[in-house]
C-alpha positions as CSV (number, residue, x, y, z in Angstrom):
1,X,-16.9,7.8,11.6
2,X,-19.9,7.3,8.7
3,X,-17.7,7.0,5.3
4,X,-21.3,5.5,3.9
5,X,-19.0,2.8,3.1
6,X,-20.2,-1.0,2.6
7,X,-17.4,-3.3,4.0
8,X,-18.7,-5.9,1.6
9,X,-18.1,-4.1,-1.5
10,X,-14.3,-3.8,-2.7
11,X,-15.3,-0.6,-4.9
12,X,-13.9,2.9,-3.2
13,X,-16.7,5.3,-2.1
14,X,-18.2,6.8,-4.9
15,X,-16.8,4.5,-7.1
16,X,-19.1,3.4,-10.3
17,X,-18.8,-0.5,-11.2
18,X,-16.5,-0.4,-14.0
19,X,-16.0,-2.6,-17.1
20,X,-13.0,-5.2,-16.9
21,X,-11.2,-3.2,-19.4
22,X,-10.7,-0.5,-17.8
23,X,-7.9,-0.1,-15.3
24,X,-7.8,-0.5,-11.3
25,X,-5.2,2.4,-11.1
26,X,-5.0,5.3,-14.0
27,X,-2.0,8.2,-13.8
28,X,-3.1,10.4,-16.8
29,X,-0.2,13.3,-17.0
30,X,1.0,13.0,-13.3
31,X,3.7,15.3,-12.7
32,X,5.1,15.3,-8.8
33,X,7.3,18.6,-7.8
34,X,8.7,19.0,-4.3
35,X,9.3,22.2,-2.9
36,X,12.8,21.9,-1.0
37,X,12.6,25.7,-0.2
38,X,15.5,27.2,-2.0
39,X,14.8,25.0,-4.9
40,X,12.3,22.9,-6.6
41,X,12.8,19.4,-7.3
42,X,10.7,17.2,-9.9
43,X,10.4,14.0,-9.4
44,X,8.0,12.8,-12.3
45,X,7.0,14.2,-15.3
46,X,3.9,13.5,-17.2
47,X,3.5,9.6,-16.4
48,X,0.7,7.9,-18.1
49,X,0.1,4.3,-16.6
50,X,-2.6,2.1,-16.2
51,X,-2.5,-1.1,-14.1
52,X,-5.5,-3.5,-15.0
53,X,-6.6,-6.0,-12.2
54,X,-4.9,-9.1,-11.8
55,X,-1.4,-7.4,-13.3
56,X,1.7,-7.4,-11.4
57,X,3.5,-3.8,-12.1
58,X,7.4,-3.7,-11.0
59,X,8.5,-0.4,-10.4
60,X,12.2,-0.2,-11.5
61,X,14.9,2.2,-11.8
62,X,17.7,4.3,-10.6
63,X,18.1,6.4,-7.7
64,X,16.4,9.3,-7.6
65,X,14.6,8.4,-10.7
66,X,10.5,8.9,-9.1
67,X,10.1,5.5,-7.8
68,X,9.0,6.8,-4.4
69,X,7.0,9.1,-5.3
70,X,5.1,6.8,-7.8
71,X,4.4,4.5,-5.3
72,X,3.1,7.2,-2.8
73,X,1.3,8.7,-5.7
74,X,-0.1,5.5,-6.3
75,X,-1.2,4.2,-2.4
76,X,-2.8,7.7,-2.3
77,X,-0.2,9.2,0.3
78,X,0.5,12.3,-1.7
79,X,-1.4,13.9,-4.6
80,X,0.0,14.3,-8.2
81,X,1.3,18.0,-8.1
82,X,-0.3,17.9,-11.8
83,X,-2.2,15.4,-14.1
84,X,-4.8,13.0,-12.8
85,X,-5.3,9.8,-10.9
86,X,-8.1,7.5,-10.6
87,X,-8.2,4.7,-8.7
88,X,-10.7,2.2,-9.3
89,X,-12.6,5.2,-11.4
90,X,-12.4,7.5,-8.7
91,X,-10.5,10.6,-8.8
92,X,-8.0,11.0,-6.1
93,X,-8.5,14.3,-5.3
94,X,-12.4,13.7,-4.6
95,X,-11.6,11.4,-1.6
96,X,-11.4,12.5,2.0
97,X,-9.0,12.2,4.3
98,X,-10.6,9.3,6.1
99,X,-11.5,7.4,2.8
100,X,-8.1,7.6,1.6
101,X,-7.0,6.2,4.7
102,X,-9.9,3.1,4.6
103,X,-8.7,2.5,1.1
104,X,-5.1,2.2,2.0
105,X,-5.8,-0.7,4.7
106,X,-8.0,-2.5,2.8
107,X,-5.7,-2.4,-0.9
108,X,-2.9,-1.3,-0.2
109,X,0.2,-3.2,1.0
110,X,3.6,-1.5,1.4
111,X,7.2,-3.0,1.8
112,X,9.4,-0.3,2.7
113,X,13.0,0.0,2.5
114,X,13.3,-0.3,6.6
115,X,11.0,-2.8,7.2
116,X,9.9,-1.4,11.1
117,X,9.2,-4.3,13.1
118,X,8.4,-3.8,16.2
119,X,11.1,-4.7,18.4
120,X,9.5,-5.7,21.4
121,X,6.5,-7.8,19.4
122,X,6.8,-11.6,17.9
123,X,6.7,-11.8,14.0
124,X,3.3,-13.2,14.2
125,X,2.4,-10.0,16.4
126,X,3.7,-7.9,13.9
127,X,2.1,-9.5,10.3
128,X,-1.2,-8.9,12.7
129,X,-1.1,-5.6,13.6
130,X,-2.3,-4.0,10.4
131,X,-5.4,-6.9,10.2
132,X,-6.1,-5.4,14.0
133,X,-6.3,-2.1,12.7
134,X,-8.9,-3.3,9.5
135,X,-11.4,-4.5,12.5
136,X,-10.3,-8.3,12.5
137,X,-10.7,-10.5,15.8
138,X,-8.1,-11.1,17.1
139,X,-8.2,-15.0,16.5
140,X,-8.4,-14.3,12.6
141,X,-5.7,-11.7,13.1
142,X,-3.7,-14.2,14.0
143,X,-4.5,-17.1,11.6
144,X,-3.9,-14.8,8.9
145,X,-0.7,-13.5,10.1
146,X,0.6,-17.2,10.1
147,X,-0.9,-18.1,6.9
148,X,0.8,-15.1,6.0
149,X,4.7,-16.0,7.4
150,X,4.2,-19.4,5.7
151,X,4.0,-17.9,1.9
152,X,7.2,-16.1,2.8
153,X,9.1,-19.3,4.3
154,X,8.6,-18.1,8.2
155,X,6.1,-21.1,8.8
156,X,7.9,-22.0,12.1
157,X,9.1,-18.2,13.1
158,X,6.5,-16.5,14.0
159,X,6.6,-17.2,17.9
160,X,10.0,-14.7,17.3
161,X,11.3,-12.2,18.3
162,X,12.7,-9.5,15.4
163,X,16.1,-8.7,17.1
164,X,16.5,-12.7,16.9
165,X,16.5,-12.8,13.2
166,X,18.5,-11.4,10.4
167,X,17.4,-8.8,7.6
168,X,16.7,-11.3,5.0
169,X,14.2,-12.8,7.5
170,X,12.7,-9.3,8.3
171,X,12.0,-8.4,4.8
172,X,10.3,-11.7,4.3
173,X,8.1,-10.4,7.6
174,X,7.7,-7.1,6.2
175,X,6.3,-8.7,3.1
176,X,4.2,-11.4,4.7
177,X,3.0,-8.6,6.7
178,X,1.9,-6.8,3.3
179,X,0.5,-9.6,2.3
């Protein structure tokens, strides 16, 4: 598959070098509806938000308040229903398939609610699995993944297995494996 994408470069295809100032991720007016066939249910309504590089964002607030579909909106899994988003100066709804899909392994980094380890693969296995998808060798796949487990604490875990471990210690894998 030809995305006539350097590797080397961290900009998104058909992405135009950008001054600092201006943000890595831009919601202008996003709006987010789901159809739930009898009914129609809004989850956001006209959010403006930029997030510059180098900022840490928390995303914060009650049930059913948008938080989910914000941070889909935002790892391009679903499309604003309304407004804009640009990511790294690109509109969203420009991308392909496919280049959505290489931007999300290579930026992206998601910690969901169940964290899905596999069961039958050691933590180490599991922080590397998403390094084997980018194209890694498997040696650096590996070295990462325990570089990895150390920032969360799991140093001297990664040789286990997840039913061995409690939750606490598979959301710090789920994280590391983020990471």
């Amino acid at each position: 598959m030809n995305l006539d994408i350097n590797l080397t470069d961290h900009q998104p295809p058909g992405a135009v070098r950008q001054p600092a100032s201006l943000p890595l991720m831009r919601l202008t007016g996003a709006s987010k509806l789901y159809d739930k066939g009898s009914s129609i249910r809004e989850a956001l309504r006209s959010v403006d938000l930029d997030i510059h590089r180098g900022e840490f964002a928390a995303i914060v607030g009650p049930s059913g308040s948008g938080k989910s579909a914000l941070m889909k909106m935002l790892g391009l899994l679903e499309a604003p229903t309304s407004g804009g988003y640009r990511f790294q100066g690109v509109p969203e709804q420009s991308l392909s398939t496919e280049q959505r899909l290489w931007l999300r392994r290579r930026f992206f980094g998601f910690v969901p609610q169940e964290f899905h380890l596999l069961r039958s693969t050691s933590l180490q296995g599991n922080v590397a699995l998403p390094l084997m998808y980018r194209g890694m060798s498997a040696e650096r796949c590996q070295s990462a993944a325990m570089r990895a487990l150390a920032l969360v604490g799991l140093e001297d875990q990664g040789h286990r297995m997840p039913d061995e471990l409690d939750r606490t210690q598979h959301g710090k894998a789920a994280i590391a494996r983020a990471l």
